[in-house]
N, C-alpha and C positions, 0 to 999 in steps of 0.2 A: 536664494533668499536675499532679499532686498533690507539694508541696515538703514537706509535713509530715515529718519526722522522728520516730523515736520508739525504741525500743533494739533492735528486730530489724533498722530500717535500719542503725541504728547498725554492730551488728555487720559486717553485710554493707559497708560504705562503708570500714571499718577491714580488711576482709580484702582489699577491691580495689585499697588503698592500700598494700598489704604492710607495715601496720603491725605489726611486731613484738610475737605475742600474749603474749609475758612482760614486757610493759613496759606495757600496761594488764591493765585489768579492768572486764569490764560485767558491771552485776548484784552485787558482793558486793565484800567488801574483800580484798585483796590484799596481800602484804608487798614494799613494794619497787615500786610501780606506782600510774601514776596513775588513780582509782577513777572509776566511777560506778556508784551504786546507790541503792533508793529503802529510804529507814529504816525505822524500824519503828512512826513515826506518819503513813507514805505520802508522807515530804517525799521530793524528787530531792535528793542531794548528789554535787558534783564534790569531789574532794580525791586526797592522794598520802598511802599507807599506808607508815609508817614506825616500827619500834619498838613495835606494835599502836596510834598512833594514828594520826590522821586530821589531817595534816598541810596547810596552804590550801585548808583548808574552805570551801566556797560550796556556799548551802543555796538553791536555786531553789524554784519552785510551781509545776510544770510539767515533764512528762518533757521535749519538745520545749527550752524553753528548758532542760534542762541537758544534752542531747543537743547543742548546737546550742555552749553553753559548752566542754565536750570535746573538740571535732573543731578548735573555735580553740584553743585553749590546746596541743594537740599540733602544730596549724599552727606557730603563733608559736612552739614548741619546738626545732620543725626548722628555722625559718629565722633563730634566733636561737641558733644553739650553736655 
C-alpha cells in the first residue's frame, strides 16, 4: 500500500472527510479559504487567501510535503476551535 499523497489524493481524502468545499481550495487561490497551490516557479505553497493576499504563507519543495502540511493544519483547525 502506497502512503504517497499528492493533490488528486488530496482532494479525494478532503471529500471523504466532508470537508467543507468553501472553506478550502486545491490548486489556485481562493478568497476567504485556506489555499493550496503550486506557483508559478513550480514551488507548493500552503496559505489562507485574504484581501487578494496570501496570508501564513509556507512555501514547501514537494507537492507530498504540502499536501501532507494541509490536511494538519485543517486537523489541528478542527480540534482546536
Amino acid at each position: 500500500m502506497s502512503y504517497f499523497i499528492n493533490i488528486d489524493k488530496l482532494t479525494t481524502r478532503l471529500a471523504r472527510a466532508h470537508v467543507d468545499p468553501r472553506l478550502v481550495s486545491v490548486g489556485s487561490y481562493a478568497e476567504g479559504c485556506y489555499c493550496i497551490a503550486q506557483n508559478e516557479n513550480g514551488v507548493w505553497e500552503t496559505f489562507i487567501g485574504e484581501r487578494s493576499e496570501k496570508f501564513e504563507l509556507k512555501v514547501w519543495n514537494s507537492e507530498e510535503d504540502a499536501c501532507v502540511a494541509f490536511l494538519g493544519y485543517l486537523a489541528w483547525t478542527e480540534w482546536h476551535d
